[in-house]
DRENPA-883740 format. One line per 4 residues: number of its first residue (from 1); for each residue x, y, z of C-alpha. Coordinates in steps of 0.25 Angstrom, whole numbers, plus 2048, in hexadecimal, padded with zeros to 3 digits. Layout:
<mikols>
NUM) X:Y:Z ~ ...
</mikols>
This chain:
<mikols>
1) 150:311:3A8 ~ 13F:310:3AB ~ 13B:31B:3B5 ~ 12E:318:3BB
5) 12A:325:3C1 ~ 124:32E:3B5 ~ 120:33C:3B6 ~ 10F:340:3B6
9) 10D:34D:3AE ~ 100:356:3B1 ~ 0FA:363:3AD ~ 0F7:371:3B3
13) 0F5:36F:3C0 ~ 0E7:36F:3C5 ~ 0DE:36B:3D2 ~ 0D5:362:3D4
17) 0C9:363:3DF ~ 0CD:358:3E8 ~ 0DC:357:3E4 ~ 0E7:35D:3E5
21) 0F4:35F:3DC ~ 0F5:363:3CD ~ 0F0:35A:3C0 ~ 0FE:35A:3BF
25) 0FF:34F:3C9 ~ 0F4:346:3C3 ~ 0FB:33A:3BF ~ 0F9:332:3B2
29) 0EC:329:3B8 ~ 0E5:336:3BB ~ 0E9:33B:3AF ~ 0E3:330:3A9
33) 0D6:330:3AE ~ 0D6:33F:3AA ~ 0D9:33C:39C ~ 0CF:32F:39C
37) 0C5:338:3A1 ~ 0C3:330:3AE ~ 0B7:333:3B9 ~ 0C0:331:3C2
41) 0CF:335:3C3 ~ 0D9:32E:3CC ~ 0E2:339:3D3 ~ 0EB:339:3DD
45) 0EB:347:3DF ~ 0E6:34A:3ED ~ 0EE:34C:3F8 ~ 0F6:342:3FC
49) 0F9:33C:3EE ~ 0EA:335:3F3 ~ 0E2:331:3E4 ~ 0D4:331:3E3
53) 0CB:334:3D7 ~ 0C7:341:3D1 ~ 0BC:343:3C7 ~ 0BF:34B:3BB
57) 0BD:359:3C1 ~ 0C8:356:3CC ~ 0BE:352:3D6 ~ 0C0:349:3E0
61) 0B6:33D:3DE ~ 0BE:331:3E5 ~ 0C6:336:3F2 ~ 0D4:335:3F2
65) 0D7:328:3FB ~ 0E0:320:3F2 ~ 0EF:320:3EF ~ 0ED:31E:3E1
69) 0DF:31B:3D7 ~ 0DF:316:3C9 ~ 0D4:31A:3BF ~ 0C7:315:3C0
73) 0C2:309:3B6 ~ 0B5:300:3B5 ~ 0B1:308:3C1 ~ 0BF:306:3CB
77) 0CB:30D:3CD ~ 0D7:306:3D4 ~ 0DC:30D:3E1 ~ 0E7:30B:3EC
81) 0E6:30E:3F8 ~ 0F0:30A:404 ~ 0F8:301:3FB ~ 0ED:2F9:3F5
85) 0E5:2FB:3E8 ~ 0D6:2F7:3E7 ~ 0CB:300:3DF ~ 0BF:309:3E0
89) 0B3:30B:3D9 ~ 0AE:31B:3D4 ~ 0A8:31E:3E1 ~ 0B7:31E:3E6
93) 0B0:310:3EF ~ 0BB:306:3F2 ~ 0B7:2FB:3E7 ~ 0C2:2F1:3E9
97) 0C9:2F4:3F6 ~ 0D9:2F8:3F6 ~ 0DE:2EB:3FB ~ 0E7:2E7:3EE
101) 0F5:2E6:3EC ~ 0F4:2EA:3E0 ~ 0E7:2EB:3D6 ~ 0E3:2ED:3C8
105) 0D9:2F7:3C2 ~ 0C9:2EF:3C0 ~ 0C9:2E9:3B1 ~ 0BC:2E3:3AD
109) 0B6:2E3:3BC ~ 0C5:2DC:3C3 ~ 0D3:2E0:3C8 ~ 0DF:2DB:3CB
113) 0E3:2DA:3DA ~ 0F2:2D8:3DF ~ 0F3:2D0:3EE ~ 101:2D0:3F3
117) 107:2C9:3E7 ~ 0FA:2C1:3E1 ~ 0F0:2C7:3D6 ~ 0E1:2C5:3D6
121) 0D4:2CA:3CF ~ 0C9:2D3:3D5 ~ 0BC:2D7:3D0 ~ 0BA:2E7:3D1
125) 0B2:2E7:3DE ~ 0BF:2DF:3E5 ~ 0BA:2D0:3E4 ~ 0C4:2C6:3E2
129) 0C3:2BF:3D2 ~ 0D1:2B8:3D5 ~ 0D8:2B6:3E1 ~ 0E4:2BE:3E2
133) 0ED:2B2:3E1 ~ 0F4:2B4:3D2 ~ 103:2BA:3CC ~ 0FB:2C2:3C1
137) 0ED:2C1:3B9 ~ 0E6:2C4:3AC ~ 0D6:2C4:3AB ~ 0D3:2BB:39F
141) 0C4:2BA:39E ~ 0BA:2C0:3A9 ~ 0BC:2B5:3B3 ~ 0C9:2AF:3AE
145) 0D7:2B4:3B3 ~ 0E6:2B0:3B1 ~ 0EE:2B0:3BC ~ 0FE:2AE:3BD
149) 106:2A8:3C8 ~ 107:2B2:3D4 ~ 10F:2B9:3D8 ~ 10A:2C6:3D3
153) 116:2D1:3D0 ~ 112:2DE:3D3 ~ 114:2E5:3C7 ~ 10B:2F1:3C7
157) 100:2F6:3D0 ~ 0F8:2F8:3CC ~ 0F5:2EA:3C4 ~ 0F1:2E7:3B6
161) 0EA:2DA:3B1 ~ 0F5:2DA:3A7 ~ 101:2DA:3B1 ~ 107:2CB:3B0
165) 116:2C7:3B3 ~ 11F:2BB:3AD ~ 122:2AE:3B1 ~ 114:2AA:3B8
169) 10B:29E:3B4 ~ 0FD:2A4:3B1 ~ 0EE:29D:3B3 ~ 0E0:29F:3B3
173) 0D6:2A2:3BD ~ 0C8:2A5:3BE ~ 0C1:2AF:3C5 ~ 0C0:2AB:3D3
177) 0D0:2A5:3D3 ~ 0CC:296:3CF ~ 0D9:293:3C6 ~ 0D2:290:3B7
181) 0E3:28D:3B2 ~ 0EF:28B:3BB ~ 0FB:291:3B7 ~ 100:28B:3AC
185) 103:298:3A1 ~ 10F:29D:39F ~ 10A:2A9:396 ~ 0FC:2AF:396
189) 0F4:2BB:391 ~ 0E7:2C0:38E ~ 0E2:2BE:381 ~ 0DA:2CB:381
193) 0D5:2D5:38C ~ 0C6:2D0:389 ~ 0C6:2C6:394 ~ 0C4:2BA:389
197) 0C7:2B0:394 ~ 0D4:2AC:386 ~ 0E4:2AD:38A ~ 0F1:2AA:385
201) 0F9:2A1:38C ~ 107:29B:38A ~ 10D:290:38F ~ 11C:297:392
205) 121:2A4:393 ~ 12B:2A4:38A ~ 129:2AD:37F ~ 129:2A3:374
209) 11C:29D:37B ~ 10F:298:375 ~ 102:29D:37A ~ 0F6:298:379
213) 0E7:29F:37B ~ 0DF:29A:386 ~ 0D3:29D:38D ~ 0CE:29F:39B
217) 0D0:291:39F ~ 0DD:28E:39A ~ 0D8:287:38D ~ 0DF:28A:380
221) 0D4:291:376 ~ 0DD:28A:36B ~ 0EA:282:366 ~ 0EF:28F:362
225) 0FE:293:366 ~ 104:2A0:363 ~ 113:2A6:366 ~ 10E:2B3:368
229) 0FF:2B9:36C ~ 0F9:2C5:36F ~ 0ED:2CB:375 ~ 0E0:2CF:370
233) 0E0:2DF:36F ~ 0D3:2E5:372 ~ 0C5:2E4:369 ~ 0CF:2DE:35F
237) 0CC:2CF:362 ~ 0DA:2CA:35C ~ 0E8:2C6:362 ~ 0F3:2C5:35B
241) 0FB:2B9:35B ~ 107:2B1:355 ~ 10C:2A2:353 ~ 11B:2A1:34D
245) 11C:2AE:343 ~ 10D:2AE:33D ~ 103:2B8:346 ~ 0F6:2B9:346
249) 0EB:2BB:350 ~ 0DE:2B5:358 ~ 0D0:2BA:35C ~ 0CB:2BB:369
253) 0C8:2AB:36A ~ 0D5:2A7:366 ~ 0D1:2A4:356 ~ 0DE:2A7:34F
257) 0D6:2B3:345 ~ 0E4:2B9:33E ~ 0EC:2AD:337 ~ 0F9:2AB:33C
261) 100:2B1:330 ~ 105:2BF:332 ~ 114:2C2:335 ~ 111:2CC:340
265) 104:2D2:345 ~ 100:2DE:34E ~ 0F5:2DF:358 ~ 0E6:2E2:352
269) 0E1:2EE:357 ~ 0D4:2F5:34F ~ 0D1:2E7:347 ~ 0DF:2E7:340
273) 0EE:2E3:343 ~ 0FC:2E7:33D ~ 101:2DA:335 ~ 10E:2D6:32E
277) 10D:2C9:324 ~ 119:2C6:318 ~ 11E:2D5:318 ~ 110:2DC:318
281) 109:2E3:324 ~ 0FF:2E9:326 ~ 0EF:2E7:32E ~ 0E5:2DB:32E
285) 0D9:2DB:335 ~ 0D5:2D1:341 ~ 0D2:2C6:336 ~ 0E1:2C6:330
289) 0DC:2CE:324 ~ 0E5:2D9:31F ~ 0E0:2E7:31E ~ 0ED:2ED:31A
293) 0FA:2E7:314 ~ 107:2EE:311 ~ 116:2EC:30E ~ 11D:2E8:31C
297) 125:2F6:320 ~ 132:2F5:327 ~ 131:2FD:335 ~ 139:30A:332
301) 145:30A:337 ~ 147:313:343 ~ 156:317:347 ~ 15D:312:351
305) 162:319:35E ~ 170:314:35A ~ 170:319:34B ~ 168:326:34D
309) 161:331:355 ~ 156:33A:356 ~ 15C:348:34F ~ 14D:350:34D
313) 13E:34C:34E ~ 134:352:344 ~ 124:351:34A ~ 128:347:355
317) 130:33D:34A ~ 13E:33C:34C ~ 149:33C:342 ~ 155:335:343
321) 163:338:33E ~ 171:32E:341 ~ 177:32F:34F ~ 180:33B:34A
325) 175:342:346 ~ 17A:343:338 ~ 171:33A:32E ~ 163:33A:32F
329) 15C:32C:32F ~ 14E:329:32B ~ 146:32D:320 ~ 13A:330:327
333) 13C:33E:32A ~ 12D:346:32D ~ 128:353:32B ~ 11F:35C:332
337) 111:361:32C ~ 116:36C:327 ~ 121:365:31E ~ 12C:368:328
341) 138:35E:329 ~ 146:35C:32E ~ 153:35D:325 ~ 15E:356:32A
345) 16D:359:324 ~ 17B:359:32C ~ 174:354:339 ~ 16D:363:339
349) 15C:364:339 ~ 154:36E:331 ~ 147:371:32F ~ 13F:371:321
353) 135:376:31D ~ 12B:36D:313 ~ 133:373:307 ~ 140:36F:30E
357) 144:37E:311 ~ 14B:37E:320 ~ 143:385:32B ~ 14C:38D:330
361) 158:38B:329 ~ 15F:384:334 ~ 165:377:338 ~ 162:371:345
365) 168:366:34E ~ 15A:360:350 ~ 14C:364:34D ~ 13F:360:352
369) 137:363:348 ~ 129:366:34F ~ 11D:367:344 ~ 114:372:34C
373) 11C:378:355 ~ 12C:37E:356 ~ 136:374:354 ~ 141:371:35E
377) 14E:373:356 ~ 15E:370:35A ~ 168:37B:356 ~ 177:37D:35B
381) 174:375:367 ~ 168:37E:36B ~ 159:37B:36A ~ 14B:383:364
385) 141:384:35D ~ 13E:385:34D ~ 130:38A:34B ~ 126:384:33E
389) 129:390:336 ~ 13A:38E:33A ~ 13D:39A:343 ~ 147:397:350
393) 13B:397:35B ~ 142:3A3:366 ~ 14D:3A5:35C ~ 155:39D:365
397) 158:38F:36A ~ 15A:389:377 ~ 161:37F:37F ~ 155:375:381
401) 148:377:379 ~ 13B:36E:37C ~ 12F:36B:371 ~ 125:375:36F
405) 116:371:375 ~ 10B:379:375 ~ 111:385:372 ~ 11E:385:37D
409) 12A:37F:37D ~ 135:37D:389 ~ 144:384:386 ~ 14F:384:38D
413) 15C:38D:38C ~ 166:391:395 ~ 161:388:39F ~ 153:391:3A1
417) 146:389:39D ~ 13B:390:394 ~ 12F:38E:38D ~ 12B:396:37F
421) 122:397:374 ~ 123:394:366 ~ 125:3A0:364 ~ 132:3A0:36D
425) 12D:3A9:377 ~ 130:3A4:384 ~ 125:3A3:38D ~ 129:39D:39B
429) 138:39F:39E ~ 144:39E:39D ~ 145:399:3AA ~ 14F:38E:3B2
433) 142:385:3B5 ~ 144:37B:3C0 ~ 139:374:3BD ~ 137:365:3B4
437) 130:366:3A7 ~ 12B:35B:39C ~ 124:359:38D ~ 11B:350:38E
441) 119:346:382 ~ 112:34D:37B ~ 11C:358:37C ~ 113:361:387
445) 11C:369:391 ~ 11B:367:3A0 ~ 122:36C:3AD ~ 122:369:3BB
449) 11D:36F:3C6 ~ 11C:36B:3D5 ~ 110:365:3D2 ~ 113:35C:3C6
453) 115:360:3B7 ~ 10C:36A:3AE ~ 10B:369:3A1 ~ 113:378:39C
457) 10A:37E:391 ~ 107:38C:38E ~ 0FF:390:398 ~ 108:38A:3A2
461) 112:390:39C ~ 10D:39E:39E ~ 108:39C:3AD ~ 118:398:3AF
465) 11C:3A4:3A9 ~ 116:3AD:3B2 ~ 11D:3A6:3BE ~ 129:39D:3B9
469) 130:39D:3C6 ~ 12A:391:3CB ~ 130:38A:3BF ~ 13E:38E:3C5
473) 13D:385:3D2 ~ 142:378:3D3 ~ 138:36F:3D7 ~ 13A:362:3E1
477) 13D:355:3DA ~ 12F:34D:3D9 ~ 12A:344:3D1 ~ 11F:346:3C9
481) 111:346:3D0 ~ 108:337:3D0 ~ 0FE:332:3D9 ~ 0FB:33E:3E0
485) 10A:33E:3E4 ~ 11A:344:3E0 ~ 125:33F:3E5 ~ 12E:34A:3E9
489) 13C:34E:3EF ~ 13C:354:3FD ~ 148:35D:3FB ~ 14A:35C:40B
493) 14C:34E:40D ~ 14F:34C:400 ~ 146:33F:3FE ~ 13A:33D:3F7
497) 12B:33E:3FB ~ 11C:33F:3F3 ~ 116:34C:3F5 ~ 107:34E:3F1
501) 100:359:3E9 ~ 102:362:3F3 ~ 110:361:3F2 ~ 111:35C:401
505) 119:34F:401 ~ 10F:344:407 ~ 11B:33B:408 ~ 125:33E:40E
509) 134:33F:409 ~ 13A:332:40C ~ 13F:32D:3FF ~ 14A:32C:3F7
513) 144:329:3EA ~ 136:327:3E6 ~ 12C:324:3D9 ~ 11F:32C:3D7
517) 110:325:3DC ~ 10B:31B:3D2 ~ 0FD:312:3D8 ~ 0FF:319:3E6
521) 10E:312:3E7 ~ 11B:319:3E5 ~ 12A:314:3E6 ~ 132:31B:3F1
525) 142:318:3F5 ~ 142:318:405 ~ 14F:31C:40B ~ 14D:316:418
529) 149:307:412 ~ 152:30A:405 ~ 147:302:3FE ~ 13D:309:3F2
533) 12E:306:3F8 ~ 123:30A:3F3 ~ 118:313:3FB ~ 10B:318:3FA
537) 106:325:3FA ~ 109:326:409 ~ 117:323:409 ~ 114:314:40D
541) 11D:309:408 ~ 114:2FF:400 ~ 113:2F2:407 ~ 110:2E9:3FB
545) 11A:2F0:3F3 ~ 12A:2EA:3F6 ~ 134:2F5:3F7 ~ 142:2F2:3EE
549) 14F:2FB:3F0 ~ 151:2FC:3E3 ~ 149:308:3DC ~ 13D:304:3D4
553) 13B:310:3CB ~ 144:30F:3C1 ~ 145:303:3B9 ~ 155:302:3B5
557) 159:2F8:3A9 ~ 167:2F0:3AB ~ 16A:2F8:3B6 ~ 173:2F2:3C1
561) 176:2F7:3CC ~ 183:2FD:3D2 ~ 18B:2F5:3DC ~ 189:2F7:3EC
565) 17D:302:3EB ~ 171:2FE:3F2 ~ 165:2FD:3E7 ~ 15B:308:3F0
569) 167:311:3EC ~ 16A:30D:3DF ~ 15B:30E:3DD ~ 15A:31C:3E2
573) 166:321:3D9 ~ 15E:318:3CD ~ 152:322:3CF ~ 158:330:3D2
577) 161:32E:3C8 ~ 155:32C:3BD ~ 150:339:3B5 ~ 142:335:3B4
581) 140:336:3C4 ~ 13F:346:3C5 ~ 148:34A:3D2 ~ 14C:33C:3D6
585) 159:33F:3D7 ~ 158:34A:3E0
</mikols>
């Protein structure tokens, strides 16, 4: 199973002037534009789940009057308001008006636009380039486009110039709409991203097709046919391509500039490309010449989950033993800085010291071996901590035990929840906490609160210790906070509404299952219609958008389902029976 609803994790909370809520709500475009150092930052945290843009103080500079904004680019942003997209210049001034189904972000002074089921191309002031009258489109040179077959299928709003679909015939047109080529290709793509006005083209779709370069009027640039092309990668002005088993690769014209003679070769990237040739490897330059050459390498081998499994991890590498846990498999087996390793006999763990002395003198179920910081260790079914100098962190073990980071680490025993230091003393806690937590991927802690997640570090930590007891409620299923909005359980009716930052719901509790806010738009299950529709930030079904009975959030592979259930239900018991959508099943 896929879910589609992912979780958004913030900071301390924090209020801006002109907004409401926590940084904990921010979703990950704001985010972005924070990290990017933006001028202005899209956020959707004014009342209402309404998005505006705020300037890097937290001021207001663009009024909240949109139901969802993109980042700005080339001096636009993409907005949407009342169910159409369009986009607006620094000022906050309506550039392009919101009258698009769907629209691209402005590349190179143009954007995609989505009437009903047809694509076109519009400049960034919202003058027509080329009618919307085409399936998909690909901009080739300034004023050369190709353009499929209609009819568009929605794939994402909101659109990418890369977005194409199978089975259309494909042609050119010129900026205006007069048809340079019919549709006659089976296959195209752009030769690079520079506009070149070049483009391969195959005659049939099948995978064992030919292709052939052409340029913007549909002529080939040569007699040149290959079975398998690539595209130019950027400031690198070579694509990789291959005929029968030989590769090689062309300039930005087309001239074949790498002989077709190397058993395999990767994309060039900072003027050289992996090779293989008559078992050695290696690098060459853009010219074909070999700047390195070595014996060929067979990839290691790496278990199999059938023959073997994960039994300790030293640094973040994993060692591997058979499936019984009783032979240790691999030869790679890695030390920390310090020279400290992993001994493995009778399926037990130690640690050693550089001069292979155990530290402590104990044998473990499983250790991860941490380089800078305790070690998690196994031990008669319990879990702690060993510390870099060997002492049992706490001198005792637990029943659950999390990695230590930045100085803290999660424990759990007899069903109470704590936080403690490295030096085992226990600095929130025990307590019975009613309340989800995380590690990030880089291994920081978080919990949530009502108003999203916060990242749980020392000082959080102490500020929970002095009051705990909120810690100790169970909070209302939600999920997590995008857009401005949470869906939330109303624990009255028992359906599901949005609330806004301050916690007031804004739509009402009607549904029985819903998905959280992505480009002003969410996924709601109507009891009454029985039907999954999507609505806007006002509770109102989409118009453009068809409703289904079957759930759309969670993507189930060979599934079937049972006999004589109606899908809206068998849909509902799809999504609230999927761990990754907190409180669904409530």
């Amino acid at each position: 199973m896929i879910a589609t609803t992912q979780a958004i994790f913030g900071q301390s909370p924090a209020r801006l002037p002109g907004t409401i809520g926590s940084e904990a709500q921010a979703d990950a475009l704001e985010n972005l534009a924070r990290k990017k150092d933006d001028v202005l930052i899209p956020t959707c945290r004014f009342a209402g789940g309404r998005c505006g843009y705020i300037d890097r103080s937290g001021n207001t500079v663009i009024a909240p009057e949109f139901d969802w904004a993109d980042r700005f680019g080339a001096g636009r942003a993409l907005v949407r308001r009342a169910g159409k997209y369009g986009a607006i210049d620094t000022t906050g001034r309506l550039a392009i008006a919101p009258v698009y189904d769907a629209m691209s972000s402005v590349d190179r002074g143009l954007a995609l636009v989505l009437v009903g089921d047809r694509l076109g191309v519009i400049d960034e002031n919202g003058h027509s380039i080329v009618p919307a009258e085409h399936g998909a489109i690909i901009r080739i040179s300034p004023d050369a486009f190709l353009v499929a077959e209609p009819p568009y299928v929605v794939r994402r709003r909101p659109l990418n110039w890369k977005d194409v679909g199978p089975g259309k015939r494909w042609g050119v047109v010129a900026a205006g709409g007069n048809w340079i080529v019919r549709p006659t290709f089976a296959q195209v793509s752009a030769l690079s991203d520079e506009l070149s006005g070049l483009f391969w083209a195959a005659g049939s779709a099948h995978m064992d097709a030919r292709w052939t370069l052409m340029d913007s009027r549909g002529v080939a640039v040569n007699n040149e046919l290959f079975d398998h092309v690539q595209q130019i990668q950027p400031r690198e002005d070579r694509a990789i391509v291959k005929r029968g088993n030989r590769w090689g690769a062309i300039d930005g014209k087309g001239n074949i500039v790498v002989a077709l003679k190397f058993d395999w070769l990767g994309y060039f990237r900072d003027g050289w490309a992996p090779y293989r040739l008559a078992g050695s490897e290696g690098r060459i330059n853009r010219d074909g010449g070999i700047l390195s050459e070595a014996a060929a390498s067979e990839p290691a081998a790496r278990p199999s989950a059938f023959s073997a499994k994960v039994s300790a991890v030293v640094g973040g590498k994993a060692l591997y033993t058979d499936q019984a846990g009783t032979q240790l498999l691999g030869s790679d087996h890695p030390r920390c800085p310090d020279g400290r390793h992993l001994g493995f006999a009778q399926g037990r763990w130690t640690i050693m010291t550089a001069d292979n002395r155990p530290l402590p003198d104990i044998e473990f179920e499983y250790v991860h071996l941490a380089c800078n910081s305790p070690s998690i260790v196994r031990h008669d079914g319990k879990w702690g901590f060993i510390s870099t100098e060997g002492n049992l962190v706490a001198n005792r073990y637990f029943d659950r035990a999390d990695p230590f980071h930045g100085g803290i680490a999660a424990v759990v025993d007899a069903g109470l929840w704590a936080v403690i230091g490295e030096d085992g003393a226990f600095l929130l806690g025990p307590l019975k906490l009613a309340r989800g937590t995380f590690i990030s991927g880089t291994g920081e802690y978080g919990i949530e609160f009502e108003e999203g997640y916060r990242t749980l570090d020392r000082a959080q930590v102490a500020e929970l210790a002095r009051n705990p007891e909120p810690l100790t409620h169970r909070l209302a299923p939600r999920l997590p906070w995008s857009e401005g909005l949470a869906a939330k359980l109303d624990g009255n009716t028992d359906k599901w509404g949005f609330i806004d930052s301050t916690g007031e719901f804004v739509i009402a509790p009607q549904f029985d299952a819903v998905d959280s806010f992505r480009n002003g738009v969410a996924w709601a299950a109507f009891p009454d219609r029985r039907e999954w529709c999507q609505i806007d930030k006002a509770g109102r079904i989409e118009p453009n958008a068809r409703c289904r009975c079957g759930q759309p959030l969670v993507i189930v592979e060979h599934y079937y389902p049972p006999p004589n259930v109606a899908c809206y239900d068998d849909g509902l018991r799809i999504v609230r029976g999927f761990p990754g959508i907190r409180g669904m099943a409530n």
